[in-house]
C-alpha positions in Angstrom: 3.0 49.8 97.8 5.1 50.2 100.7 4.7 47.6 104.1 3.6 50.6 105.7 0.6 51.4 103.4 -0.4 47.6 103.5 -0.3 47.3 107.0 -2.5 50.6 107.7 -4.6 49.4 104.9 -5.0 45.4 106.5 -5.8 47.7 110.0 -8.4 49.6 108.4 -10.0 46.2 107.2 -10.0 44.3 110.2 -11.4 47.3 112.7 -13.6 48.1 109.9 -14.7 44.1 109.6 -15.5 44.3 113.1 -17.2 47.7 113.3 -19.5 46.6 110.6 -19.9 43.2 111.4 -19.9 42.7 107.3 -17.8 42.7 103.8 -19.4 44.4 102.5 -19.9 47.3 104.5 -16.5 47.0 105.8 -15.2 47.4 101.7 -17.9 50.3 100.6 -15.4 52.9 102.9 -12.1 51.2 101.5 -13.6 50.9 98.1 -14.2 54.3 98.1 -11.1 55.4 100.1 -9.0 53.6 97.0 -10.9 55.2 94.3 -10.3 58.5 95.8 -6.3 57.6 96.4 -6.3 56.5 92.7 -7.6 60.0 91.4 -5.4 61.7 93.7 -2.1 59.9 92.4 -3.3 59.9 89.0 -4.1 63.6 88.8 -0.4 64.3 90.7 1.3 62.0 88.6 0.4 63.8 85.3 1.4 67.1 87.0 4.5 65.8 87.9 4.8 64.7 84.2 4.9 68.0 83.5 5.8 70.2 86.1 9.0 69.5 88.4 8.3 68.4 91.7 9.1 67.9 95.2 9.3 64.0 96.2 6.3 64.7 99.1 3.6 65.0 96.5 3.1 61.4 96.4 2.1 61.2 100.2 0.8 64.2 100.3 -1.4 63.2 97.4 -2.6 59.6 99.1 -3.6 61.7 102.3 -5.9 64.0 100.3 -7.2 61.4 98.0 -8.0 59.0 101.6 -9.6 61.9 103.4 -11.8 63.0 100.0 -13.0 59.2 100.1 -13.9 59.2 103.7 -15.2 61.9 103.5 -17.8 60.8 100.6 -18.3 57.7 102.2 -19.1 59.4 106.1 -21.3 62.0 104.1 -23.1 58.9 102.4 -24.3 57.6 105.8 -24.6 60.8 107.6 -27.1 62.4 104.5 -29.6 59.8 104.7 -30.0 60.4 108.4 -30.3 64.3 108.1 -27.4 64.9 110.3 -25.9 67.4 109.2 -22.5 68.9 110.5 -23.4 71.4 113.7 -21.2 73.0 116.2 -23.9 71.7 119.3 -24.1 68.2 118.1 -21.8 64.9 117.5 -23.0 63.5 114.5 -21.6 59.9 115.0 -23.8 60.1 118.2 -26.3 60.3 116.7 -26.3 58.3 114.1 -25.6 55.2 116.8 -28.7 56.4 118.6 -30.5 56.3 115.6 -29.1 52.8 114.4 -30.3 51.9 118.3 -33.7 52.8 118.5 -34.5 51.1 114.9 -33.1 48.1 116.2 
């Protein structure tokens, strides 16, 4: 993995650690951001194994697998909440408002 990747990743951890305020909560979103990298490269790499291709697919590949796992994980606290996406409305707003009031 290149010192790059590692030091985004060890960002994403600590500003994660301190949004969440817990493991983990902080390592369900990485966990799943991972998972989602892992399928992406997998997938890419047996393509590559059989098709030729350009050398971007790899980081092209690790940006869609991190956005699919976000996604998932963002869609997995926003569900539960009924907020789903609108045009008129900021769903993160909301959700803090909502973590707010039950507090």
């Amino acid at each position: 993995m290149p010192a790059s990747e590692v030091i985004g990743l060890a960002a994403a951890v600590l500003i994660l650690l301190l949004a969440f305020g817990s493991v983990v909560a902080m390592g369900m979103p990485i966990a799943t951001a991972l998972a989602g990298v892992f399928a992406a490269v997998t997938g890419v790499g047996l393509w590559a194994a059989l098709v030729e291709t350009p050398d971007s697919v790899g980081p092209v590949a690790t940006m869609i697998g991190l956005g699919v796992g976000m996604e998932k994980h963002i869609s997995s606290i926003f569900g539960p909440l009924g907020l789903t996406p609108s045009d008129t409305e900021h769903r993160r707003v909301l959700a803090v408002l909502s973590w707010l009031q039950s507090g």
